[in-house]
Structures are given as structure tokens and as C-alpha cells.
C-alpha positions, 0 to 999 in steps of 0.5 A: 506837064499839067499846070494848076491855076491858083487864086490867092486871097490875101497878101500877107504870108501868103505873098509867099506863093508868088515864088510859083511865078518865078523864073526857076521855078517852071517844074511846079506844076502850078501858077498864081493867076489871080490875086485877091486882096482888100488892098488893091494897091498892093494886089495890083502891085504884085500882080505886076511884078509876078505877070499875074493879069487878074486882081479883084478885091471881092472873094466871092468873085475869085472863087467863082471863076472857072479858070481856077483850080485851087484857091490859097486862103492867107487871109485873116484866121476868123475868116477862114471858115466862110473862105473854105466852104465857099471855095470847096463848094465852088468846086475849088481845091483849098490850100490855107494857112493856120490855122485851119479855123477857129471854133469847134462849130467851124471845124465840123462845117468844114470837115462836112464840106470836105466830105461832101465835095471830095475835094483837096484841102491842105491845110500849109504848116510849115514845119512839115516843109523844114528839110531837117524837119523831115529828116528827123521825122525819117530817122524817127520811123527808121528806128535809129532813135528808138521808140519816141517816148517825150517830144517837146516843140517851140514857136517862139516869134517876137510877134511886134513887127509882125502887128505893125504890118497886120492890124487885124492880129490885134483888132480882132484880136489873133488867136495865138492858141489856135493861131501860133501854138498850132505850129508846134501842136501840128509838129509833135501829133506829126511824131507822137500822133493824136493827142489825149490830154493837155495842161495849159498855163498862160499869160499876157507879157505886155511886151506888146504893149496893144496885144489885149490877151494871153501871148505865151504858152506851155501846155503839157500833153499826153498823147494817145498812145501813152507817150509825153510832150510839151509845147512852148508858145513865146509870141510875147517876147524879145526875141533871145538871141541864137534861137530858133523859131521853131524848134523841136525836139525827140528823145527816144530809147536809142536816141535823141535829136534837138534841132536838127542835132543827132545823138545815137547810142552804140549799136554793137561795135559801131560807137556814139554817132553825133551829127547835125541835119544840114542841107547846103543847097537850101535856104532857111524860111517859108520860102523855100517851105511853101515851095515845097508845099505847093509841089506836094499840093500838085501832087495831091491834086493830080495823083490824088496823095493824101495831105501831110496836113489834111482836114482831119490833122487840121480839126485836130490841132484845132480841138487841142488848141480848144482843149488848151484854152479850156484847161488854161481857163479851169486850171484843170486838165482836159480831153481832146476830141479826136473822132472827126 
């Protein structure tokens, strides 16, 4: 088996890619060997616990080294785009967190860089990797529902404890257009593909109390091919209770699934069918996702398959969390660019 070596840079969210280094998990074709991190404490820590021998805190140093083949990006989301093009240009492949960058001028450098240096970048949204997810995204293309015509996706995340342990969302401060609803926008271009048009509403909660700007979201869509949707971005809440974080929803002409819930009309003499999408040998959360991810960034890499999220989907949830901003702004809806 062909093994990938893997510098990580940043040791927030993307501690999750340490599972590679755990005993079970030998038929993932790639292995954390360098972390990067501004806490080198920390970095070292890990590095002890996952038999990593190379800790550094300086990215330029990480990218240059020629025993790595991909680099993960978990660091802060402004930082991104200078993190993507000195890795794609170094020769590396690039597997980074949400959201892809942050501005339109950024999101055309990178496109660029990719093109230019036919290397693979992955851009890990999570909700690809959900098993019921990608089961309902499979009923969908079967035809079992129907034909899709409204979809609705939610992130709800009571962001609090979150802040407490990642200064930079609030100093910078985090996006969380481009940076929390890109989950769900990701999620419904995934089942109803480009998006034309939004409509964006906003407002600052002041449930957390330091966050300075807008932390809950609607924005209603039209997609390029007529049909409708709706996000909801909740990061300035107590949490309700018996919700989940990520939620989508699909209703269709035969069909309809909410949350992993199936509802199918009678076909022919067969009766309503209901069920729920369950997967018993797996564990809920980003783990058991970014296993997934990286086994699909192996085979990106070694058999050359095409991102679930490449840098194309990535500028597109970009330029409609830009389109968002612009139409909570104006109050009017807005266009979102596609031709990337």
C-alpha cells in the first residue's frame, strides 16, 4: 500500500486528522508526520501521543519539507489563502477546513494556483462525510423521492465553548457566512446544484456576549435550475435540546427525507414505506467523518478521483456566503457568481 505523508498546521479541529496514526486504522493509506502549530506545547504534546517525530511552529517550514505530500490547513479561516497557495506551489496536495477562503480576490488566487500546479485540494465539509448524509443523497439520485424540488439545511452550533478555546473567532473576528453557513450552503449545492439567487436576513443575538457581529442566519435560494431552498445558520443560540447540529432536509415529488427519516409514496401495489437511515457500527461526530475524508483524499491523490468538494464547489460556497452578505446589506436579493 502506498502510504501519503501528511503535515498538519493547526491543532484545533484539525487534531481530528491524528486518528490516521491510531492503531485500527492501518488501511488508511496516510500518516500524520508533522505537526505545525502556534502552541508548541500543545504540538508537541501530540505529537508525543500519535508518534509524530517533527513539530515546528513556522508554516513556511512545513510546506518546504520533501518528505510531505499533503498538507492539512485547520488553521484560522483568514489565513487560509496564503496557506493554500504556498503549499499548492510548494508541490503539496491540500486538504483544508472551512471554509475554503474568505473574499472574492482570495477565492480567484487559489482557483489560479490550483490550475496552475494540477495539484489536489479538498476542501473537508463535513456533512459529505455523514453516513445517512450520503445515504439520502443516494436515494435522491436513485429516484426513490422523485425529482427534488425544495431542500432546507441547518447548522445550529451554540458557538460559546467553542470561543473559549479559539480566541481568533472572536478577535478577528470568524466569518460565520462564509465560515458556519457554508456548511449548510455546501450541503444543499451538493442535492440541487449551483445556486442563482439568495435572500439574506440577519442578526447579532448577544447570547455570546464578546462575539461583535451578525451570528444567526436565514437565506432563502434559488438554485439554477428553478428549484428552492433555505438555509439556517444558528450560532448565537442555547443550543434547544433533541436538535441536531446538522440537519437536512429533501422533499420531492415522491418522497420526502428529514434527517435521515424516509417517507415514500405508494408505488403501485407496494404501500407508504417509512424508515430511518441508521448505520450501527458507526459513531456520530467529525471523527468517524474525517476518517472518511482522508480515505477519499487517498484516493484523490493515488487513482486521481475527482473532490466531493473541489476548489470549484469551495469558490461556490464562498460566492454565495458573499452573495449572502451582500443581500443582508441591501436588503435586497442577489446573484451569485458560478463561472469559476
Amino acid at each position: 500500500m502506498n502510504t501519503l505523508n501528511l503535515g498538519l498546521a493547526g491543532l484545533g479541529h484539525g487534531r481530528t486528522l491524528l486518528q490516521a496514526n491510531l492503531p485500527g486504522n492501518e488501511d488508511l493509506p496516510i500518516r500524520v508526520t508533522v505537526l505545525c502549530d502556534a502552541d508548541q506545547p500543545l504540538a508537541e504534546s501530540l505529537a508525543m501521543e500519535h508518534s509524530i517525530d517533527t513539530v515546528t511552529t513556522d508554516f513556511n517550514e512545513l510546506v518546504d519539507r520533501d518528505d510531505i505530500d499533503i498538507v492539512g490547513i485547520y488553521t484560522p479561516g483568514p489565513l487560509h489563502c496564503e496557506h493554500i497557495v504556498a503549499a499548492l506551489e510548494a508541490g503539496k496536495h491540500v486538504m483544508v477546513t472551512k471554509s475554503l477562503v474568505y473574499t472574492m480576490e482570495e477565492v480567484e488566487r487559489v482557483v489560479d494556483a490550483v490550475d496552475r500546479t494540477g495539484q489536489v485540494l479538498l476542501v473537508t465539509q463535513t456533512m459529505r462525510g455523514d453516513a445517512k448524509h450520503m445515504e439520502s443523497k443516494r436515494l435522491c439520485d436513485s429516484g426513490a423521492i422523485g425529482d427534488p424540488f425544495f431542500a432546507e439545511a441547518t447548522y445550529i452550533h451554540d458557538l460559546r465553548p467553542v470561543y473559549d478555546r479559539s480566541e481568533w473567532r472572536i478577535s478577528m473576528p470568524q466569518d460565520l457566512l462564509l465560515g458556519g453557513a457554508c456548511h449548510p450552503i455546501d450541503a444543499l449545492r451538493w442535492f440541487m446544484g449551483d445556486v442563482d439567487e439568495v435572500h439574506c436576513y440577519g442578526l447579532r443575538s448577544g447570547v455570546a456576549v464578546d462575539y461583535p457581529q451578525e451570528d444567526n442566519f436565514i437565506i432563502n435560494m434559488r438554485f439554477t435550475n428553478g428549484k428552492i431552498g433555505r438555509v439556517a445558520t444558528l450560532c448565537g443560540v442555547v443550543h434547544p435540546p433533541n436538535l441536531p447540529m446538522n440537519g437536512l432536509s429533501i422533499f420531492g415529488s415522491k418522497g420526502s427525507i428529514v434527517d435521515g427519516s424516509v417517507r415514500l409514496d405508494p408505488d403501485g401495489i407496494t404501500p407508504t414505506r417509512e424508515y430511518a437511515i441508521t448505520f450501527p457500527n458507526t459513531q456520530p461526530g467529525h471523527g468517524t467523518e474525517m476518517i472518511l475524508m482522508m480515505h477519499h483524499m487517498a484516493e484523490c491523490v493515488l487513482k486521481g478521483i475527482k473532490p466531493w468538494t473541489d476548489v470549484r464547489d469551495g469558490a461556490r460556497v464562498v460566492a454565495t456566503g458573499l452573495a449572502s452578505w451582500e443581500s443582508l446589506r441591501t436588503g435586497k436579493s442577489v446573484k451569485v457568481r458560478n463561472d469559476f
